[in-house]
C-alpha positions in Angstrom: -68.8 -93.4 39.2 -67.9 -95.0 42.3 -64.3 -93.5 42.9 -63.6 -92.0 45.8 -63.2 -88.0 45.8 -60.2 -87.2 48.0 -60.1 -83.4 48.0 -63.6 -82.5 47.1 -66.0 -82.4 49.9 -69.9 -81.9 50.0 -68.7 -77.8 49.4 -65.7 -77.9 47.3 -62.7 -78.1 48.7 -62.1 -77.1 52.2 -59.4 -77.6 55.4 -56.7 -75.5 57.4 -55.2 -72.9 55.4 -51.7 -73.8 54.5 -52.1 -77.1 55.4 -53.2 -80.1 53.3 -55.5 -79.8 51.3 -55.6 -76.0 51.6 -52.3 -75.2 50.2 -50.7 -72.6 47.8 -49.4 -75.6 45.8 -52.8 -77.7 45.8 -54.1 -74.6 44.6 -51.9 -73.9 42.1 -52.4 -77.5 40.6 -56.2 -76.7 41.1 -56.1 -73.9 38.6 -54.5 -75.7 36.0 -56.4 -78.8 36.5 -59.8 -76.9 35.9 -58.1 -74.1 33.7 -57.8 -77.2 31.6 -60.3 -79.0 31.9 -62.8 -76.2 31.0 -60.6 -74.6 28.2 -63.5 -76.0 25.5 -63.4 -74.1 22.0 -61.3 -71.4 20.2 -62.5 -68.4 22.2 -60.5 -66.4 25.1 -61.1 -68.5 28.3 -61.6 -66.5 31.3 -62.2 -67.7 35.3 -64.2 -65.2 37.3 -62.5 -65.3 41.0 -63.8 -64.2 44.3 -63.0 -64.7 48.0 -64.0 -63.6 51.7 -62.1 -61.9 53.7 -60.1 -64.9 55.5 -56.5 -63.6 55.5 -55.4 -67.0 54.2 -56.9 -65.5 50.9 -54.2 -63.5 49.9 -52.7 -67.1 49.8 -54.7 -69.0 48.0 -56.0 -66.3 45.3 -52.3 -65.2 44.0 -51.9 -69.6 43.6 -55.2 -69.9 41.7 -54.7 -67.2 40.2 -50.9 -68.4 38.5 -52.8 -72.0 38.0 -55.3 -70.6 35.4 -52.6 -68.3 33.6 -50.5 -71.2 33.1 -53.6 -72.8 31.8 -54.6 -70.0 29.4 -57.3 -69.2 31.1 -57.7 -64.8 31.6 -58.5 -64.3 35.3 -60.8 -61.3 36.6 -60.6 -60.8 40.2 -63.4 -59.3 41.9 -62.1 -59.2 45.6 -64.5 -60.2 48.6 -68.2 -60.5 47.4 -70.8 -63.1 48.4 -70.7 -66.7 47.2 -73.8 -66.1 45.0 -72.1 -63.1 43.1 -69.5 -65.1 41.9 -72.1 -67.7 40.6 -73.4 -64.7 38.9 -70.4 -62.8 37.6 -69.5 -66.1 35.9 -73.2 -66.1 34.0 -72.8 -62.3 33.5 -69.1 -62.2 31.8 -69.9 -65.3 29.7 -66.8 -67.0 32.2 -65.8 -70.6 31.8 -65.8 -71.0 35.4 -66.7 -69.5 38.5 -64.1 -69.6 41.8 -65.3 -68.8 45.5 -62.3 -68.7 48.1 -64.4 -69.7 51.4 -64.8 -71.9 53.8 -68.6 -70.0 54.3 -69.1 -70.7 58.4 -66.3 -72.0 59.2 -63.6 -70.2 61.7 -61.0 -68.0 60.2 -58.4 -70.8 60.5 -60.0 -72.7 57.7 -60.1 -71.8 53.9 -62.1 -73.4 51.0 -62.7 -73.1 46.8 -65.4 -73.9 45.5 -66.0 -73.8 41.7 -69.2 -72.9 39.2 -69.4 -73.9 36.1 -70.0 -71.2 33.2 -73.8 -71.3 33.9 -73.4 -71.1 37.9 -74.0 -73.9 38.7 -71.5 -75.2 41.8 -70.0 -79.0 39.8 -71.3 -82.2 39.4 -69.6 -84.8 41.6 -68.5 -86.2 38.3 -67.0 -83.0 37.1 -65.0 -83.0 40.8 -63.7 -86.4 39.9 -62.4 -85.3 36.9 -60.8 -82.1 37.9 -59.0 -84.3 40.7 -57.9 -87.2 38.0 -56.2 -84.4 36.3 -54.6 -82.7 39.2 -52.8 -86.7 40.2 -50.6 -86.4 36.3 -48.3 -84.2 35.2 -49.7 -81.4 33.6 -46.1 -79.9 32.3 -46.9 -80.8 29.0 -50.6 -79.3 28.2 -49.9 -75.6 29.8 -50.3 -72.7 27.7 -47.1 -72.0 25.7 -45.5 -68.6 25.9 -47.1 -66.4 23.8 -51.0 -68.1 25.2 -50.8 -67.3 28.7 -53.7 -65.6 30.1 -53.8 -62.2 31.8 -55.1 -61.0 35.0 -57.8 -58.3 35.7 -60.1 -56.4 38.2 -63.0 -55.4 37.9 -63.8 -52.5 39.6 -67.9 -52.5 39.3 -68.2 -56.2 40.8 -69.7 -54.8 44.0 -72.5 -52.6 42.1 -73.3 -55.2 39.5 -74.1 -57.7 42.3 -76.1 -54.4 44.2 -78.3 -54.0 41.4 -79.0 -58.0 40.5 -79.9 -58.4 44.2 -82.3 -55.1 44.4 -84.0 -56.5 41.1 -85.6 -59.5 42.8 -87.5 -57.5 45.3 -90.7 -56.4 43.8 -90.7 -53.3 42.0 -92.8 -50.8 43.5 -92.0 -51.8 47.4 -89.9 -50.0 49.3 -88.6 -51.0 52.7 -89.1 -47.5 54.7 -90.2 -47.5 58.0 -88.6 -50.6 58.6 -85.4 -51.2 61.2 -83.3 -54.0 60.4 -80.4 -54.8 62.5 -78.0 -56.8 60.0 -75.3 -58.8 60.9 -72.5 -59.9 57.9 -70.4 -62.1 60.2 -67.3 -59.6 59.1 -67.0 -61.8 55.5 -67.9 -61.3 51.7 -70.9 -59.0 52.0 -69.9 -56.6 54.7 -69.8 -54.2 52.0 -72.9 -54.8 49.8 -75.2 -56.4 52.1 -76.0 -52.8 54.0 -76.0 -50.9 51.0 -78.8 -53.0 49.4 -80.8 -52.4 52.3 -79.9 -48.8 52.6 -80.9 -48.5 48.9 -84.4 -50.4 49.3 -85.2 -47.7 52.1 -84.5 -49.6 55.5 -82.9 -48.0 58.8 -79.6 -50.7 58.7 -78.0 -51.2 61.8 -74.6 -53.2 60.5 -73.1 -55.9 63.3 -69.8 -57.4 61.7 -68.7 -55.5 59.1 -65.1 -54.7 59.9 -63.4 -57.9 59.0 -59.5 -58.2 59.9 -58.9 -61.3 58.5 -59.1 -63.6 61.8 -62.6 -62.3 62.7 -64.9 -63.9 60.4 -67.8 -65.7 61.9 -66.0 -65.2 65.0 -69.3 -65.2 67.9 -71.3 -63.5 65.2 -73.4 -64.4 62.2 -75.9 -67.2 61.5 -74.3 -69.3 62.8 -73.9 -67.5 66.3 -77.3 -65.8 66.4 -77.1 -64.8 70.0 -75.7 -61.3 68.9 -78.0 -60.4 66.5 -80.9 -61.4 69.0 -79.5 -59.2 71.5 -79.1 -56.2 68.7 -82.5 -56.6 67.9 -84.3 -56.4 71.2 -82.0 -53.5 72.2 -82.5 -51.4 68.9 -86.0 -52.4 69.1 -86.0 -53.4 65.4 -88.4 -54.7 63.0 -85.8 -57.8 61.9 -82.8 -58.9 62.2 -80.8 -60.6 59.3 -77.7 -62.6 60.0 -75.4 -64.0 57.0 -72.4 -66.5 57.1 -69.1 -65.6 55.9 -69.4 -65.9 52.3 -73.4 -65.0 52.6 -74.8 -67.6 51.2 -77.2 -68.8 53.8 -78.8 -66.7 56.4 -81.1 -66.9 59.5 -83.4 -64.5 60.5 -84.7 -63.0 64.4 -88.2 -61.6 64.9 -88.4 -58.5 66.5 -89.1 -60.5 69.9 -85.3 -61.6 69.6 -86.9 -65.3 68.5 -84.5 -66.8 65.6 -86.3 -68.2 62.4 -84.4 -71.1 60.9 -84.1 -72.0 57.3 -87.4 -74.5 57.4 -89.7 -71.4 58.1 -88.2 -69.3 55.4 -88.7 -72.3 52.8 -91.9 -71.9 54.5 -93.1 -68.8 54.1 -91.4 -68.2 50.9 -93.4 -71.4 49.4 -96.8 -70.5 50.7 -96.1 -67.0 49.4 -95.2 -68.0 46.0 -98.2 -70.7 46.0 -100.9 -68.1 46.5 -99.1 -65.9 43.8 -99.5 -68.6 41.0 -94.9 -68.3 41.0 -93.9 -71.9 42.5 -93.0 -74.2 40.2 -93.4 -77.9 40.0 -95.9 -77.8 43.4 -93.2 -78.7 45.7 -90.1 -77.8 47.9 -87.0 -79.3 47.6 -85.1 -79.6 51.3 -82.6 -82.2 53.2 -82.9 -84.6 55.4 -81.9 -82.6 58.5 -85.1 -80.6 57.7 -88.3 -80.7 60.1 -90.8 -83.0 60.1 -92.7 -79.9 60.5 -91.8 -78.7 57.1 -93.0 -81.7 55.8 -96.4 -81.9 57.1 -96.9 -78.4 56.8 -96.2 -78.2 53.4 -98.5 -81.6 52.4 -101.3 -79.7 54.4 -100.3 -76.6 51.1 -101.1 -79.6 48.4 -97.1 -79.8 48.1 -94.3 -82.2 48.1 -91.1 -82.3 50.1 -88.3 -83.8 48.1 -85.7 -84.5 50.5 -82.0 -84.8 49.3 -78.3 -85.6 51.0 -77.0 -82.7 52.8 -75.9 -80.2 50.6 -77.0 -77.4 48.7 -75.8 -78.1 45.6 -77.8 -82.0 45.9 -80.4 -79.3 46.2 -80.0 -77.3 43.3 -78.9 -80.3 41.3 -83.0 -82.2 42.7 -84.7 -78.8 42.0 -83.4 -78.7 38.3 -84.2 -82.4 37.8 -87.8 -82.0 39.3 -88.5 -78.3 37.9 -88.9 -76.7 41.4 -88.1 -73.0 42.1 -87.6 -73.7 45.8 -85.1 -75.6 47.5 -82.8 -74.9 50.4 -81.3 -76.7 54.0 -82.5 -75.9 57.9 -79.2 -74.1 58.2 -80.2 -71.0 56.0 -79.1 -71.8 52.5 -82.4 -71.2 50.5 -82.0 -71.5 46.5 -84.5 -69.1 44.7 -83.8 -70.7 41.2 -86.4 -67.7 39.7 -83.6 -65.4 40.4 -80.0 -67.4 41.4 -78.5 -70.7 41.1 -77.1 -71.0 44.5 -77.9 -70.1 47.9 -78.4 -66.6 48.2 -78.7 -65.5 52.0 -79.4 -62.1 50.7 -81.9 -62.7 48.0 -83.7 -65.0 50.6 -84.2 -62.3 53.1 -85.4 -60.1 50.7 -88.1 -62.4 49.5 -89.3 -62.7 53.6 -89.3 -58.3 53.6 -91.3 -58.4 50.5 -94.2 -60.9 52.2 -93.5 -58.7 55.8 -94.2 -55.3 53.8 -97.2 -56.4 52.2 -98.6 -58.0 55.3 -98.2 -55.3 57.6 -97.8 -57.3 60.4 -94.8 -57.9 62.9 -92.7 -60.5 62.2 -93.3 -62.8 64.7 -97.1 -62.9 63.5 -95.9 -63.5 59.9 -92.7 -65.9 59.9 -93.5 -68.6 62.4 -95.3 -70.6 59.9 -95.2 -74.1 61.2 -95.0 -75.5 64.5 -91.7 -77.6 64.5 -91.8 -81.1 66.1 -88.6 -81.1 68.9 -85.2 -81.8 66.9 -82.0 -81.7 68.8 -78.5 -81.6 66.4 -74.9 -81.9 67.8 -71.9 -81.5 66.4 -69.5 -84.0 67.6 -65.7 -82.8 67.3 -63.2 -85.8 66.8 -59.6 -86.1 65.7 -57.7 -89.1 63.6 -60.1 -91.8 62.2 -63.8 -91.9 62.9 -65.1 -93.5 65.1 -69.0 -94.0 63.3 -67.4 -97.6 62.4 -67.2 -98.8 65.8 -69.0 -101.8 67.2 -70.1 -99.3 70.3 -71.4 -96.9 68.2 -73.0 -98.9 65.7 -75.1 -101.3 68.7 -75.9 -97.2 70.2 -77.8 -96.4 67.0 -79.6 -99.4 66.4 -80.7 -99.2 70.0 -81.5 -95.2 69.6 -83.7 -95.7 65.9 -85.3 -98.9 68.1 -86.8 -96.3 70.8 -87.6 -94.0 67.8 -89.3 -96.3 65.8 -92.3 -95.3 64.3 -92.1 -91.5 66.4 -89.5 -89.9 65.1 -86.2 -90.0 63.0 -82.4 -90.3 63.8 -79.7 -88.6 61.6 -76.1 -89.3 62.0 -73.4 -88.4 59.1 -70.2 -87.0 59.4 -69.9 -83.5 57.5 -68.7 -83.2 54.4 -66.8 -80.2 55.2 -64.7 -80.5 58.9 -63.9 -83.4 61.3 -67.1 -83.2 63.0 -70.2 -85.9 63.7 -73.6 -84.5 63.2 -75.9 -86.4 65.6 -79.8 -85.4 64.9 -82.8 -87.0 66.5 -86.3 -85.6 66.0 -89.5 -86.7 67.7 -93.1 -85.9 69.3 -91.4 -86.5 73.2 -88.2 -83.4 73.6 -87.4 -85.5 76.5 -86.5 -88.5 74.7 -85.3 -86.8 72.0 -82.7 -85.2 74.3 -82.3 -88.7 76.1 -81.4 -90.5 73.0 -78.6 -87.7 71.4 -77.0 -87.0 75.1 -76.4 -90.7 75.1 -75.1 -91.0 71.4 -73.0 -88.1 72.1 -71.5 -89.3 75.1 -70.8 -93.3 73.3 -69.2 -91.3 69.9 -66.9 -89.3 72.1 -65.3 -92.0 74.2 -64.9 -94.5 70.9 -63.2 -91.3 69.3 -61.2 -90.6 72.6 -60.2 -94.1 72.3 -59.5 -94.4 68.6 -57.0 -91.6 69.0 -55.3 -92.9 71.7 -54.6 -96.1 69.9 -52.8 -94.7 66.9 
């Protein structure tokens, strides 16, 4: 399908709440697009609805929420819980359709939905396309008459039921007692659970950001803002630190020297693990191309592929299913464990690197650095109005940059699927060049922007 999706991103939906395309009214149209779109049978429909703890969410939830009653569709609302519990509540309840209200790492400004399909998996482009078809026609005549409107629930246990499905994937028998893990929740969705599975399993937690107000999500905090956690760590003298984003599905890790471990050495770790215990499937990894070179070659020294995808953990997911992996996941720290979730499950992840760190018995700067990385430098370029990757200027920059990088390295530049921003990555055996080559693409992109902008 070649159309173009106009409010679907690489995540779902996503912008400045109460703005375009992160309105009440978008939302509102959202629900019953998909509340119709997924009413399929004779059975009571029902949409399972989460968020994080953005204040913007007592927007958007009350609008989906009106959307899939109009539809038909029953609505259970389980309040803020990780990305992944959603993706399992909708499995759980036998749901038509999962709803996450997030916009994961992004500041509190922002807000996002992104939607699972009754098996939890996040949708198909196709299915996107669809959903935003229906949302462009007037859907005044296929509502829910009268006496079919659906009805709106909580449910209470949504916290524990996630608890318990979490605990289950770390191996029975194993506690974590002795160890001190300084965790970090970015103040969103799991500032609540995430301790208490930890607490539960038998670690000392010491909790960084979990008192969310509702502007401080992922505000200098979280995986995406490690510098805290290092700090925490190397001052509590801990055994591990674990930071998650706001809607906790990706995570990054810091050794108990205050070093952070990235999303490559957990896809790492967690592979070799599972290799040696005769549980990875389909002798490979899936990852994307921003991930390591260093990955790669470490893993084809295991006997394994890399299967590299579009940036994206749900090109992930969608790869790993096609190719029957049970590993997949992105540098940034969203790691899909398809033996026990069908998204990125920051928590779940971190629980599979304390199950290798307790049976090794070692610290984990001996046991997580698994691979020596080759030098990678990513930017994130921030640009407003049109961008500027079309420009003559910019184009001639890059052919000149993957000239010097032929043959030594790689060069990476896309604009994110998910906020006005340029990602500019270079990766290559010489840092200096590889620093060279992005300071000068970053310096070209932002004066083409600059004067894109001006000329509107």
């Amino acid at each position: 399908m070649n159309q173009i999706r106009r409010l679907f991103g690489t995540d779902g939906i996503r912008g400045t709440a109460n703005a375009a395309p992160m309105t009440a009214e978008i939302a509102l149209r959202l629900g019953q697009a998909a509340g119709f779109l997924f009413t399929r049978g004779d059975h009571r429909h029902r949409v399972v609805i989460g968020k994080d703890t953005r204040l913007s969410g007592y927007m958007i939830e009350p609008a989906l929420t009106a959307g899939f009653i109009g539809a038909g569709m029953d609505v259970v609302l389980v309040g803020p819980l990780p990305t992944p519990a959603i993706a399992m509540l909708a499995r759980s309840l036998r749901a038509d359709l999962g709803v996450m209200i997030s916009a994961s790492h992004n500041p509190y400004q922002d807000n996002g939905i992104k939607l699972f399909d009754p098996d939890g998996y996040k949708l198909s482009d196709t299915t996107e396309l669809e959903i935003e078809a229906l949302m462009a026609r007037d859907l005044s005549t296929r509502l829910a008459a009268p006496e079919h409107l659906g009805r709106a629930a909580r449910l209470e246990d949504a916290p524990g039921r996630y608890i318990e499905a979490a605990k289950a994937t770390f191996p029975r028998g194993r506690r974590l007692d002795g160890l001190k893990i300084v965790l970090d929740c970015a103040h969103g969705a799991a500032y609540r659970v995430a301790p208490t599975i930890l607490w539960e399993l038998g670690a000392q937690v010491v909790p960084l950001g979990v008192a969310p107000d509702g502007f401080n999500i992922n505000q200098g905090c979280g995986s995406t803002d490690p510098a805290l956690l290092c700090a925490h760590v190397l001052a509590e003298g801990a055994d591990l630190g674990i930071a998650l984003d706001g809607d906790a599905d990706r995570l990054v890790l810091v050794d108990e020297r205050g070093q952070v471990i990235d999303g490559d050495q957990i896809l790492a770790l967690i592979a070799r693990r599972w290799q040696e215990a005769g549980q990875l499937a389909g002798g490979g990894v899936v990852a994307t191309v921003m991930s390591n070179l260093g990955l790669e070659r470490f893993l084809a020294g295991q006997g394994l592929a890399l299967y590299r995808t579009q940036v994206g953990d749900r090109y992930v997911a969608e790869r790993m299913r096609a190719n029957g992996l049970n590993i997949g996941g992105e540098q940034s720290g969203h790691i899909i464990l398809s033996d026990f979730a069908t998204t990125g499950d920051g928590l779940v992840a971190a629980l599979q690197v304390l199950a290798v760190l307790v049976a090794a018995g070692r610290p984990a700067s001996e046991v997580c650095g698994v691979f020596t990385p080759l030098p990678q430098k990513l930017e994130s370029i921030r640009f407003q109005g049109p961008s500027p990757l079309n420009r003559p200027r910019v184009a001639a920059a890059i052919v000149a940059a993957e000239a010097r990088l032929a043959g030594t390295g790689r060069l990476l530049i896309r604009p994110s699927g998910t906020e006005p921003v340029i990602r500019v990555m270079a990766e290559a055996e010489d840092a200096a060049l590889v620093a060279e080559i992005v300071g000068e693409l970053r310096a070209v992109i932002t004066a083409e922007a600059e004067d894109v902008l001006a000329a509107l």
